[in-house]
N, CA, C and O atoms as CSV, one atom per row, in Angstrom:
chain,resi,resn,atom,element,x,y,z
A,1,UNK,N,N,25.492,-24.830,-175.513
A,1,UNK,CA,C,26.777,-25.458,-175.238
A,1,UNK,C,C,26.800,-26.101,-173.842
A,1,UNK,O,O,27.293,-27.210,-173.637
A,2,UNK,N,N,26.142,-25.208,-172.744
A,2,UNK,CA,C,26.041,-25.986,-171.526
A,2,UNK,C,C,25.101,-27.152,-171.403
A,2,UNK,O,O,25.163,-28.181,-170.731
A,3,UNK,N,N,24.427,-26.800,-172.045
A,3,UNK,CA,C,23.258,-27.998,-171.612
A,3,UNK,C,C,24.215,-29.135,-172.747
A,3,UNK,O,O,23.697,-30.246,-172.637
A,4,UNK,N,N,25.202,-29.175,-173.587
A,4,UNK,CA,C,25.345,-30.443,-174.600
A,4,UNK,C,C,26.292,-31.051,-173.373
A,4,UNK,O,O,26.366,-32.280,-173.377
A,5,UNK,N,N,26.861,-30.515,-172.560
A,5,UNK,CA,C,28.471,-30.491,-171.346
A,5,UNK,C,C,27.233,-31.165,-170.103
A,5,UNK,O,O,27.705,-32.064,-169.407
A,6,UNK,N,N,26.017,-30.858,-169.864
A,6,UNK,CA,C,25.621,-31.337,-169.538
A,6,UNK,C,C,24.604,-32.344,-169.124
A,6,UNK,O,O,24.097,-32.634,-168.040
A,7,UNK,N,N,24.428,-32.928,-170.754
A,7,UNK,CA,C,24.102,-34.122,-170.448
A,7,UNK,C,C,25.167,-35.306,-171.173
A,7,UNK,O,O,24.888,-36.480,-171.414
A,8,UNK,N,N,26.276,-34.694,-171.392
A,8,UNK,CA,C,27.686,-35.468,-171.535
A,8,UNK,C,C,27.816,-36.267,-170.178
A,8,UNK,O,O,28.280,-37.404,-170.089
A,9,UNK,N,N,27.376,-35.563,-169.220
A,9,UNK,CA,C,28.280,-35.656,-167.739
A,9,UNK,C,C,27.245,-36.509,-167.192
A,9,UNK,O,O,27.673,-37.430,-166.496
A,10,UNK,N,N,26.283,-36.450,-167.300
A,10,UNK,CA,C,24.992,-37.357,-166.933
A,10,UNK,C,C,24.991,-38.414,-167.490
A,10,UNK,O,O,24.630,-39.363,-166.796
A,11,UNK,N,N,25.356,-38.681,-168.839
A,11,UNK,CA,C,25.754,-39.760,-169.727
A,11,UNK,C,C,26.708,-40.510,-169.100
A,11,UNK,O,O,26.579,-41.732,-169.175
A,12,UNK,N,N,28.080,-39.843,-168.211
A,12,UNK,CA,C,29.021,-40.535,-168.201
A,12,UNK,C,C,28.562,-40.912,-166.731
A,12,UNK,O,O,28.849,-42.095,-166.546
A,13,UNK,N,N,28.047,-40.437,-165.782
A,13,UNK,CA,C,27.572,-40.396,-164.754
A,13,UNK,C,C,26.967,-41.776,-164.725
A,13,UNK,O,O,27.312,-42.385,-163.711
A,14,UNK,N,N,26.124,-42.500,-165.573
A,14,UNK,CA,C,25.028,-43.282,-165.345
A,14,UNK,C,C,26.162,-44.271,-166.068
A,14,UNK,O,O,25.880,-45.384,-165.622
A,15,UNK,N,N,27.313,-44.419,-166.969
A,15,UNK,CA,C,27.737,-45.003,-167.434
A,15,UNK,C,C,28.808,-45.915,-165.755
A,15,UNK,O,O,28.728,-47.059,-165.307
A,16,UNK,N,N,29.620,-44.787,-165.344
A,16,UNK,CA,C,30.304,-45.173,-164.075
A,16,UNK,C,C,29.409,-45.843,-163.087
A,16,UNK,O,O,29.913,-46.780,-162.469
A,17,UNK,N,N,28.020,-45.491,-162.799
A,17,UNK,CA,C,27.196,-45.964,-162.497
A,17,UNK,C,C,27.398,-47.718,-162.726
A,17,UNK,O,O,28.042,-48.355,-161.893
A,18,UNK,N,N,26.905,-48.258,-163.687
A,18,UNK,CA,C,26.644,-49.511,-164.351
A,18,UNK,C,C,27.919,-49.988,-164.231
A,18,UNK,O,O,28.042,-51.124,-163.773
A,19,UNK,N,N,28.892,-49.376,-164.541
A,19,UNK,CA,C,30.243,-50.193,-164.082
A,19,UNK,C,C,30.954,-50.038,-162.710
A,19,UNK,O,O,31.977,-50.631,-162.368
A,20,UNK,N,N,30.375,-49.309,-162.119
A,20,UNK,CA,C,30.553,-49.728,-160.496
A,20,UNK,C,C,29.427,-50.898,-159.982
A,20,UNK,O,O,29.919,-51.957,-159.594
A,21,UNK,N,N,28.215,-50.793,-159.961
A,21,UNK,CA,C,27.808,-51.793,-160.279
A,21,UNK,C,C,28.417,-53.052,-160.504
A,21,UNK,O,O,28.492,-53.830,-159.553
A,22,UNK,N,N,28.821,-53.344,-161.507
A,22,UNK,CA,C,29.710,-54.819,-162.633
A,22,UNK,C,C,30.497,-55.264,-161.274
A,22,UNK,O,O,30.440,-56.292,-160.598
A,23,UNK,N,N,31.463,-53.732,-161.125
A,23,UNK,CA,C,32.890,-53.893,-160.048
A,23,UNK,C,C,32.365,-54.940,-158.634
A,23,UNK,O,O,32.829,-55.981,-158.169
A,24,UNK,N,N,31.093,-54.010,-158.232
A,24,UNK,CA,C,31.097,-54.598,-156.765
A,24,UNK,C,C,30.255,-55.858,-156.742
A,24,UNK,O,O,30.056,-56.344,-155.629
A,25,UNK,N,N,29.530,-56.693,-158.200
A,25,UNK,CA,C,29.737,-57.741,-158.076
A,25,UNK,C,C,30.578,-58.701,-158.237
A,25,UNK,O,O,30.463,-59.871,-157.872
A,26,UNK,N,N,31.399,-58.217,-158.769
A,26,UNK,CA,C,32.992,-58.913,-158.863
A,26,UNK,C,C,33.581,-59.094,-157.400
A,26,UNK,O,O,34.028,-60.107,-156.863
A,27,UNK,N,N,33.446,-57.834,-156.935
A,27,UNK,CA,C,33.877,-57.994,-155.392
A,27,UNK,C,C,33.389,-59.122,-154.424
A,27,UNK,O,O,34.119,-59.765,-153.670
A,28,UNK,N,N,32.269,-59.234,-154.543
A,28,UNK,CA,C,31.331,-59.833,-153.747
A,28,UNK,C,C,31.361,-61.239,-153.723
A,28,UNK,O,O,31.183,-62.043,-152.808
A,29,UNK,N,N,31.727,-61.424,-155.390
A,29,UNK,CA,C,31.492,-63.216,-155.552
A,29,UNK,C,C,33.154,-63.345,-154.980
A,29,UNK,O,O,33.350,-64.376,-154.337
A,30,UNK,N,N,34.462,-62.351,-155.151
A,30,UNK,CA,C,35.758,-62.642,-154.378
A,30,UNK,C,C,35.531,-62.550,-152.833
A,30,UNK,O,O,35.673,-63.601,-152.209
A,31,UNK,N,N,35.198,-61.419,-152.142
A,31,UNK,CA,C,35.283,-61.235,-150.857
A,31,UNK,C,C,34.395,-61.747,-150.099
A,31,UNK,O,O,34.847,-62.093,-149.008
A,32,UNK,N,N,33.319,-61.927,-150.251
A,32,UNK,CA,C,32.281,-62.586,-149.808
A,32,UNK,C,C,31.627,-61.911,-149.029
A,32,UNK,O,O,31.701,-60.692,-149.184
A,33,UNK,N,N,31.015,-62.287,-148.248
A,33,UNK,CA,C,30.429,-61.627,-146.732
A,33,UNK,C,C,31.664,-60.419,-146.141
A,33,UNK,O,O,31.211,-59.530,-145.420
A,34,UNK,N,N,32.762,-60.402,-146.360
A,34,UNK,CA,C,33.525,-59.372,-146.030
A,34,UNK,C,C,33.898,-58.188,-147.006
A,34,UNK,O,O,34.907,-57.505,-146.832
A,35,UNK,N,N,32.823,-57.953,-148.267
A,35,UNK,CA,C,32.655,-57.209,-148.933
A,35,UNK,C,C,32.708,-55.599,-148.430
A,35,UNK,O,O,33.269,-54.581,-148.837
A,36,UNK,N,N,32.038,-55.857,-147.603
A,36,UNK,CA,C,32.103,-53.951,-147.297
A,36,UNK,C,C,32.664,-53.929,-146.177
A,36,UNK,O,O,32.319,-52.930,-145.545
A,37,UNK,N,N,33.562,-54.747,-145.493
A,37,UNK,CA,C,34.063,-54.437,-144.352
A,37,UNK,C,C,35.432,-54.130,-145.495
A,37,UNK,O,O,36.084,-53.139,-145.165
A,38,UNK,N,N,35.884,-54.773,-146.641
A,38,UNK,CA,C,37.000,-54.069,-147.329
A,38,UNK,C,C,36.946,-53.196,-147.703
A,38,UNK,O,O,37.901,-52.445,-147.506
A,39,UNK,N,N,35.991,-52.798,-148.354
A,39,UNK,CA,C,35.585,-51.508,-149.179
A,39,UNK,C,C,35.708,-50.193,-147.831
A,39,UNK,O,O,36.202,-49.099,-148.108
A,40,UNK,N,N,35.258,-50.465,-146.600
A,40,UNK,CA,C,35.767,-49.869,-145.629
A,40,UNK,C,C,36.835,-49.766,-145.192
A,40,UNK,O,O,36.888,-48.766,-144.476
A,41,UNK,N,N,37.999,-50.428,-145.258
A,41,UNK,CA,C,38.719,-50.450,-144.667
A,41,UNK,C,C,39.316,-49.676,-145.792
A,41,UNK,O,O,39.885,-48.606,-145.576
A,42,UNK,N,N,39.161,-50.378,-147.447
A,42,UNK,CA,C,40.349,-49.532,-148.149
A,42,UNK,C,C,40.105,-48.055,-148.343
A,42,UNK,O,O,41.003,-47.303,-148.721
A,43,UNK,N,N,38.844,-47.640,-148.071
A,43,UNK,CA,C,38.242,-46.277,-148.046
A,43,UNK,C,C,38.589,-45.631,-146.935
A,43,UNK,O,O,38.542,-44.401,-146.975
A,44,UNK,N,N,38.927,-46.157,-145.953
A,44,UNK,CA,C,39.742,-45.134,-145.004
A,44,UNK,C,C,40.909,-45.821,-144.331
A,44,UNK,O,O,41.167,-45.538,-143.161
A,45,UNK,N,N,41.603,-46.673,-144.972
A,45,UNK,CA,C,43.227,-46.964,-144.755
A,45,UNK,C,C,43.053,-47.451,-143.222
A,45,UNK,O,O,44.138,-47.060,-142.791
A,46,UNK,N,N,42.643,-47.828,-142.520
A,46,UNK,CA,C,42.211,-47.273,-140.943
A,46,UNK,C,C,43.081,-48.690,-141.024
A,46,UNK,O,O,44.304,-48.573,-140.951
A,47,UNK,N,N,42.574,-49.888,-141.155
A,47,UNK,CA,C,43.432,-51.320,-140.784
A,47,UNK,C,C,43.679,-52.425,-141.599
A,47,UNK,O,O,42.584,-52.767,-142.045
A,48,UNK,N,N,44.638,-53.227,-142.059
A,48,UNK,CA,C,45.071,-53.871,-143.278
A,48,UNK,C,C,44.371,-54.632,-143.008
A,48,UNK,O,O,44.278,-54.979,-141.830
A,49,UNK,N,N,43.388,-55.348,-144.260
A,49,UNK,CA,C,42.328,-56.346,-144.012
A,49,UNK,C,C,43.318,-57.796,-144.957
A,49,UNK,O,O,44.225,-57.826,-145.790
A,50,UNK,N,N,42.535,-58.752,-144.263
A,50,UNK,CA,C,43.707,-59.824,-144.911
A,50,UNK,C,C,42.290,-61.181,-144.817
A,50,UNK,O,O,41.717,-61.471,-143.767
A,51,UNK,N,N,42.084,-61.620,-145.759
A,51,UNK,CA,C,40.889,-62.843,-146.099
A,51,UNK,C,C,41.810,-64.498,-146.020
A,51,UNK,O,O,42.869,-64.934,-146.472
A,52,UNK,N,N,40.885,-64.924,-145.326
A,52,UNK,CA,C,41.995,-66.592,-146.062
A,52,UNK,C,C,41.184,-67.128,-146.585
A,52,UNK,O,O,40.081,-67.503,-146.186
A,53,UNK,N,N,41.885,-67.241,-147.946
A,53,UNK,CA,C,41.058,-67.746,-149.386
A,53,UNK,C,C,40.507,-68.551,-149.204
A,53,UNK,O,O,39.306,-68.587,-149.471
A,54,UNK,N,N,41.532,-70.098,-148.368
A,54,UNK,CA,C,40.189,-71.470,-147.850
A,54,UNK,C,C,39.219,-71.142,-147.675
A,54,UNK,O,O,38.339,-71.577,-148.418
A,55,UNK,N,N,38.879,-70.237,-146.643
A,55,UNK,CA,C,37.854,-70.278,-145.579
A,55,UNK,C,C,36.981,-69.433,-145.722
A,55,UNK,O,O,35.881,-69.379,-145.173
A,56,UNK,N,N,37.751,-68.279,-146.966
A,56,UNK,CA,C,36.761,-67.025,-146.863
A,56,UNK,C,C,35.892,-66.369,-145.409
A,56,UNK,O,O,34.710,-66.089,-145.209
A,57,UNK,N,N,37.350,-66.287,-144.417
A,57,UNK,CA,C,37.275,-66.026,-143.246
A,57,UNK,C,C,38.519,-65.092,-143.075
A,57,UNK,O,O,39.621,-65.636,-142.996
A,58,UNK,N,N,38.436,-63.839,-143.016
A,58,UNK,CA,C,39.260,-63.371,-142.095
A,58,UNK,C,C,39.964,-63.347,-141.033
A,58,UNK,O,O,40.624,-62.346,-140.753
């Protein structure tokens, strides 16, 4: 029973995997070069990040 629970979780593991993945190229082709300075910022709230769409310049 444990081992079926655990390779359920490994299954779903590698699944979140591949779709985080998908996510942060989605991010990337939106945010651009300021990709992980958002992903930082929204990961610790620390300072409101704001992009200008023209310029893809902060």
């Amino acid at each position: 029973m444990e081992q079926n629970e655990a390779v359920e979780l490994a299954e779903e593991i590698v699944r979140l995997d591949m779709l985080r993945d998908e996510m942060l190229e989605k991010l990337q082709d939106i945010a651009g070069t300021h990709t992980f300075e958002l992903l930082r910022s929204v990961q610790n709230r620390g300072f409101r990040f704001t992009m200008n769409k023209q310029t893809g310049q902060s």
